[in-house]
Backbone as ProteinMPNN parsed JSONL, in Angstrom:
{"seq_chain_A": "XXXXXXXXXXXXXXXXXXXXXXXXXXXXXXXXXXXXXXXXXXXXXXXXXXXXXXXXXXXXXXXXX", "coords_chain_A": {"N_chain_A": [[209.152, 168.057, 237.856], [209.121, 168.461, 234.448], [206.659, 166.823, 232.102], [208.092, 164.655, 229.282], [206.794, 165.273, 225.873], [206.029, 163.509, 222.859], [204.373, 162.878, 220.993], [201.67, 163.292, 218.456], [198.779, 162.357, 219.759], [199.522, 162.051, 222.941], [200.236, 165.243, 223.164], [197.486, 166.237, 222.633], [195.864, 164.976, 224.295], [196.857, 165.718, 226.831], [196.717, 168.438, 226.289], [193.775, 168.626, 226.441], [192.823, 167.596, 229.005], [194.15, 169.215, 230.917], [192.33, 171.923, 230.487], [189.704, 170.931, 230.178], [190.292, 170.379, 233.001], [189.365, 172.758, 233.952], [187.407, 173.707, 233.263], [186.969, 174.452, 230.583], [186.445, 175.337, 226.677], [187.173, 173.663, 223.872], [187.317, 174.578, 220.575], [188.221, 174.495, 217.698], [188.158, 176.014, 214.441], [188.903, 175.618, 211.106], [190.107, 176.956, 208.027], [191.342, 175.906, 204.628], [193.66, 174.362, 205.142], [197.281, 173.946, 205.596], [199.55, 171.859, 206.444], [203.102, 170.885, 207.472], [204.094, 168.064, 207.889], [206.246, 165.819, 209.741], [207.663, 162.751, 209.51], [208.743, 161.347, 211.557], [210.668, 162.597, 214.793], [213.122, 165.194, 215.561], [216.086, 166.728, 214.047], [216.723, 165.359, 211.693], [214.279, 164.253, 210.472], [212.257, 163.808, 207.964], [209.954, 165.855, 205.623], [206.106, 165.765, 204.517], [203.947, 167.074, 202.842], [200.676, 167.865, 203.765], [197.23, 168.659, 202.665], [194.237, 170.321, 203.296], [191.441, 171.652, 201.4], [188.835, 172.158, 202.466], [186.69, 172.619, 205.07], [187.664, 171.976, 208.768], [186.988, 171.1, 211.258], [187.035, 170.927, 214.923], [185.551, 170.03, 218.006], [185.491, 170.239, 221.368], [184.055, 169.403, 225.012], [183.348, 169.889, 228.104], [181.19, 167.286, 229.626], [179.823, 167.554, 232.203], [178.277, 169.641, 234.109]], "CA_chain_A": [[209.81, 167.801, 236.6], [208.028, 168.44, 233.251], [206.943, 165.172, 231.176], [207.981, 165.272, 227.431], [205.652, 164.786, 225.253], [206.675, 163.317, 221.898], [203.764, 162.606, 219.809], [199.973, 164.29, 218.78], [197.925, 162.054, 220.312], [199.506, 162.677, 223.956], [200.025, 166.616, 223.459], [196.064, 166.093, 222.024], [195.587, 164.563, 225.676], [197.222, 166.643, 227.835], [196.314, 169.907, 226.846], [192.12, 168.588, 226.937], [192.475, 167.444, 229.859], [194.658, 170.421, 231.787], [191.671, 173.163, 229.785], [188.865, 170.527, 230.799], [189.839, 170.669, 234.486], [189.361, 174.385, 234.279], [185.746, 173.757, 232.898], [187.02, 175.046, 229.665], [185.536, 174.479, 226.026], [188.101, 173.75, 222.854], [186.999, 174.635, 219.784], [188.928, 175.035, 216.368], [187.713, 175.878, 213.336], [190.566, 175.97, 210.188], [190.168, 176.931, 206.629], [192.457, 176.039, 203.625], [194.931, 174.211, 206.167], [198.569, 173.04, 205.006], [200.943, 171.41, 207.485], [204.215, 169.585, 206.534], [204.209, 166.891, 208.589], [207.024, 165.144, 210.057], [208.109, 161.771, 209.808], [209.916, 161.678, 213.262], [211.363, 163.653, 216.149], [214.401, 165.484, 215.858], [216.036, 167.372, 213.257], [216.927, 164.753, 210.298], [212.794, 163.853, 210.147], [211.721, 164.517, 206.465], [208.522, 166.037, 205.772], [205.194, 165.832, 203.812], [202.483, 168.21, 202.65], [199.424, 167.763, 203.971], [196.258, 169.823, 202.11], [192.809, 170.499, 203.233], [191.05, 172.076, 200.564], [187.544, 172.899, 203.18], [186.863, 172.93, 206.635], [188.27, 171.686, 209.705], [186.105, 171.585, 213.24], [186.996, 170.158, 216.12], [184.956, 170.71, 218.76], [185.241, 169.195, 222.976], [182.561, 170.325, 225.795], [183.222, 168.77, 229.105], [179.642, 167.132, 229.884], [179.599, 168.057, 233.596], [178.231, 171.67, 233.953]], "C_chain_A": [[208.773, 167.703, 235.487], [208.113, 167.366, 232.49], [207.297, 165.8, 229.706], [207.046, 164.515, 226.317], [206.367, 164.746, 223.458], [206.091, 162.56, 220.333], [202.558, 163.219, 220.01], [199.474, 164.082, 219.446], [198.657, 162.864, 222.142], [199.737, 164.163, 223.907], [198.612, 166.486, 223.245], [195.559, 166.21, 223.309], [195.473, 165.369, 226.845], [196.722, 168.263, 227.871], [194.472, 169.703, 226.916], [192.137, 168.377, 228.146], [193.021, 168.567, 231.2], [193.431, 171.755, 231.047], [190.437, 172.171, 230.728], [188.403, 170.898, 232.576], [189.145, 171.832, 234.637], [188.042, 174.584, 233.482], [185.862, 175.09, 231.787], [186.178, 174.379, 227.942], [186.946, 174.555, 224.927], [187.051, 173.618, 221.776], [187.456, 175.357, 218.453], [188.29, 174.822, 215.209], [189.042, 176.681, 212.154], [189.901, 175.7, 208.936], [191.056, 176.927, 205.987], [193.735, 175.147, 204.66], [196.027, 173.175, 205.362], [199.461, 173.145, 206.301], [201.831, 170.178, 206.862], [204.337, 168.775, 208.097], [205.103, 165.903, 208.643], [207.009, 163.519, 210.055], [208.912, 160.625, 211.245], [209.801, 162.432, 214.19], [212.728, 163.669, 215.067], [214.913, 166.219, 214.19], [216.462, 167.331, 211.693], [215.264, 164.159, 210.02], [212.557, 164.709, 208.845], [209.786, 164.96, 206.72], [207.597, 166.243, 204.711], [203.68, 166.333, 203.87], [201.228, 167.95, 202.842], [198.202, 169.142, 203.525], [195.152, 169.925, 202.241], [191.609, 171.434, 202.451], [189.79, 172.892, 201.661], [187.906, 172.693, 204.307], [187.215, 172.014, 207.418], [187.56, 171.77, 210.707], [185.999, 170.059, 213.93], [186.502, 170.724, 217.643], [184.587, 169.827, 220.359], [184.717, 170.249, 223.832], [182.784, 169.21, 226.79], [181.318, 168.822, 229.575], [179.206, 167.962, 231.325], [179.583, 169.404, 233.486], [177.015, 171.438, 234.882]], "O_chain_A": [[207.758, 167.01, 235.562], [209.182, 166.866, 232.139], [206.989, 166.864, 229.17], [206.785, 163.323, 226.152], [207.01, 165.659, 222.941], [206.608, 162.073, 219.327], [202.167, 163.644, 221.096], [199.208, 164.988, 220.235], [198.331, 164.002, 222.48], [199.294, 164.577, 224.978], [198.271, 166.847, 224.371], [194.92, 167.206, 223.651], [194.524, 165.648, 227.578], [196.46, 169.02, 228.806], [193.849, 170.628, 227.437], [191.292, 169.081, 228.699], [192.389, 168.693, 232.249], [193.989, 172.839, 231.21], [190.199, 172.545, 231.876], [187.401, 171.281, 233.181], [188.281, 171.887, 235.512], [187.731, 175.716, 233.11], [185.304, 176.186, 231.849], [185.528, 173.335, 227.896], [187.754, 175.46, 225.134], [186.104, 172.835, 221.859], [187.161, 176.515, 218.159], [187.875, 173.714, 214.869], [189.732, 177.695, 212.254], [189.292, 174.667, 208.658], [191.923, 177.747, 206.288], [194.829, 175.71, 204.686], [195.82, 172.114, 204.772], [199.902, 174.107, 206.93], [201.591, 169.162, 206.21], [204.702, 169.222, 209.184], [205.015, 165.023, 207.786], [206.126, 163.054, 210.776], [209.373, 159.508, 211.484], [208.722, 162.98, 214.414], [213.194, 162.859, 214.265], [214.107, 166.199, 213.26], [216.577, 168.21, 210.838], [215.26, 163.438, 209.022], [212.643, 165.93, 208.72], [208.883, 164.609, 207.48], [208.068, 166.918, 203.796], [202.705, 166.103, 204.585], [200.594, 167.779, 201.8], [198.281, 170.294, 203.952], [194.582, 169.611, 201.196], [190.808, 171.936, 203.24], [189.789, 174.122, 201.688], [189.067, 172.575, 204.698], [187.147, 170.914, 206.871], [187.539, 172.924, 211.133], [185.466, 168.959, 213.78], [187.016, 171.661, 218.253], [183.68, 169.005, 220.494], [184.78, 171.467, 223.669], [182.563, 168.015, 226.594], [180.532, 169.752, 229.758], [178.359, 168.854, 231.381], [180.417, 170.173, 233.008], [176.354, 172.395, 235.285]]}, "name": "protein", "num_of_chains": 1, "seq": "XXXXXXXXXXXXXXXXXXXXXXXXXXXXXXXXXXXXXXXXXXXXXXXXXXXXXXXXXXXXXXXXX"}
């Protein structure tokens, strides 16, 4: 049975650590980024503009190698 996942931090979680096992590396880099950003779950959640004018980098490296 699949868990549901219902906020960033645990999707954040889950997909480092299912890429990690697999001695993978994550690394995003985002220019100019706008996301409207929810208030909620579900499909009366209002939403607000988030604006990053420069860069974005997030960058995970499992230590073990």
């Amino acid at each position: 049975m699949a868990h549901r996942t219902d906020n960033w931090p645990e999707l954040a979680i889950g997909l480092y650590d299912k890429l990690t096992g697999r001695n993978a590396e994550i690394t995003y880099e985002l220019d100019g980024v706008e996301v409207d950003v929810p208030n909620g779950v579900g499909e009366g959640a209002r939403h607000a503009p988030w604006r990053v004018s420069g860069t974005i980098r997030i960058r995970t490296r499992d230590a073990q190698a």
